[in-house]
C-alpha positions in Angstrom: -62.6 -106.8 74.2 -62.9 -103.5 75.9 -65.9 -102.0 74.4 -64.7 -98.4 76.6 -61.4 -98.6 75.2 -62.5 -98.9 71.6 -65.1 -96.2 71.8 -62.1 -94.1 73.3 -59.9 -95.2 71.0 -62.3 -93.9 68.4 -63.2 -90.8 69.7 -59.4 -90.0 69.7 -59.1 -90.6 66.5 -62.3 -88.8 65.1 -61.1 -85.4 67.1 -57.2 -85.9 65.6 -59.0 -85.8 62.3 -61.4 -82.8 63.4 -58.4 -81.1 64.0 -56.3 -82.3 61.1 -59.4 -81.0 58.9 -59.4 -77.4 60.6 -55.4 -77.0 60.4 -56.1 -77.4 56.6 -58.3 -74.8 56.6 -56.1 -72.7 58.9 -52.9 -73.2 56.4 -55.3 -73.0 53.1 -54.4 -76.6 51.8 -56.5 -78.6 50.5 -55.3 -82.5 51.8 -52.9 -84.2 53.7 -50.8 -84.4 50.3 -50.6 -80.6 49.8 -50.1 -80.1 53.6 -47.4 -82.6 53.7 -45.3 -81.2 50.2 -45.6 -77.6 52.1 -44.5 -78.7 55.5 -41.3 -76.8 55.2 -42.2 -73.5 54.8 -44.7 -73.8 57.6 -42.1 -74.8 59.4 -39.6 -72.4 58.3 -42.4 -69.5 58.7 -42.1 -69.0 55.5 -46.1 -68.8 55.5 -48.4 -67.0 57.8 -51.7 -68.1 59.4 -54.0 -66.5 61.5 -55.6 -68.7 63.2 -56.6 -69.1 67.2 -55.0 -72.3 67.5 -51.1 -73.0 67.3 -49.2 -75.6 66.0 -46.6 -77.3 67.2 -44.7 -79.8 64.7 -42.9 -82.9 65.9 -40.8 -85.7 65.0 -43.9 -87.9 63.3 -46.8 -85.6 64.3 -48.8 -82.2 65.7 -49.8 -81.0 68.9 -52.0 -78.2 68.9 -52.6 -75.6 71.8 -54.7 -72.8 72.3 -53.7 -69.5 72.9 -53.2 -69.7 76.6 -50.8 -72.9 75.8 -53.4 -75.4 76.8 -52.6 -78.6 74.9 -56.1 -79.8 72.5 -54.7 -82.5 71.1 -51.3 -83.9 69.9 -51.0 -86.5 67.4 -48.7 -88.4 64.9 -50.1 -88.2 61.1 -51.1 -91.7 60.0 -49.9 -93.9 57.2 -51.2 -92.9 53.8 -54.5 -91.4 54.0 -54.9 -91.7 57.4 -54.0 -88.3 59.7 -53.6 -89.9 62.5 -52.1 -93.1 63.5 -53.0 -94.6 67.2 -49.8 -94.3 69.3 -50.6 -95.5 73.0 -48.5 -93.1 75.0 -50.2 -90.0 73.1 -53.7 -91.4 73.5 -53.3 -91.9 77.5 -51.9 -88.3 77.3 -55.7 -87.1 75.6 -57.3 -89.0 78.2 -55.2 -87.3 80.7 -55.8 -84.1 79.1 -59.3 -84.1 78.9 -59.6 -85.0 82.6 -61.3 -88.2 81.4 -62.5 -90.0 84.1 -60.9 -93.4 82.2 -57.7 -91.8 82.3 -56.9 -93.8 85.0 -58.3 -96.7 84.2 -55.4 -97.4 81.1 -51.8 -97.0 81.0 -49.8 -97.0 77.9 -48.7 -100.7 78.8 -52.4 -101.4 79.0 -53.9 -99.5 75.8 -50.7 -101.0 73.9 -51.4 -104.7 75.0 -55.2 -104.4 74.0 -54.1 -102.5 70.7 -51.6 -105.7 69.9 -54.7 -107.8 70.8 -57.0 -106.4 68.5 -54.3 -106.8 65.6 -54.4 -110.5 66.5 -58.2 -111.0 66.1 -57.7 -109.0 62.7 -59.8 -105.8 64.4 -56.7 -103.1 63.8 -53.3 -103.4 61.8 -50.3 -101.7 62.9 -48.3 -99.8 60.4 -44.9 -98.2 61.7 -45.6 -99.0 65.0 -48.9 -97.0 65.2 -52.8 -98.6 65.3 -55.8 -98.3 63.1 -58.7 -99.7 62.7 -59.8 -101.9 59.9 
């Protein structure tokens, strides 16, 4: 297996949670429980937060900019416990983001094959058609 691609893979997932972990603190919450039940009224504006970075819901996830509208990081929130959930096309996007020299190394079709491959050797499970590891 592709010992780069793990350790990317991994590092992805450990700064979607760094982030995940500040947005609590940003919208005073204390888990992903709370956070979720109170979605709405983030969402309607309903509460404020001061905070440096913004938040930009979506469909199953977050991506979160800086004030100049830089993109940090985007996500979708994981199954159960998990914040975030490995989704192929929004990893090669980090890469691509962070001006990772891999980033062209891997395309979705290629991060996606290798995440499929590592459900087969019983290294990740897929959930909802997102990755983690086991």
């Amino acid at each position: 297996m592709d010992a780069t691609l793990i350790d990317l893979l991994n590092e992805y997932v450990e700064e979607s949670n760094k982030m995940a972990n500040k947005m609590l603190l940003d919208f005073n919450v204390a888990s992903k429980k709370d956070f979720l039940e109170k979605k709405s009224l983030f969402l309607e504006g309903k509460v404020t937060i001061k905070s440096i970075n913004k938040y930009i819901f979506h469909g199953r996830g977050c991506r979160v900019t800086n004030q100049q509208g830089d993109v940090l990081i985007d996500w979708n929130f994981g199954y159960d416990e998990n914040w975030v959930g490995i989704d192929p096309w929004l990893f090669i996007q980090y890469l691509q983001v962070r001006k990772s020299v891999e980033a062209e190394s891997y395309s979705y079709d290629i991060v996606k094959r290798k995440c499929e491959e590592m459900v087969a050797e019983g290294k990740m499970y897929k959930k909802y058609g997102l990755y983690y590891f086991k």
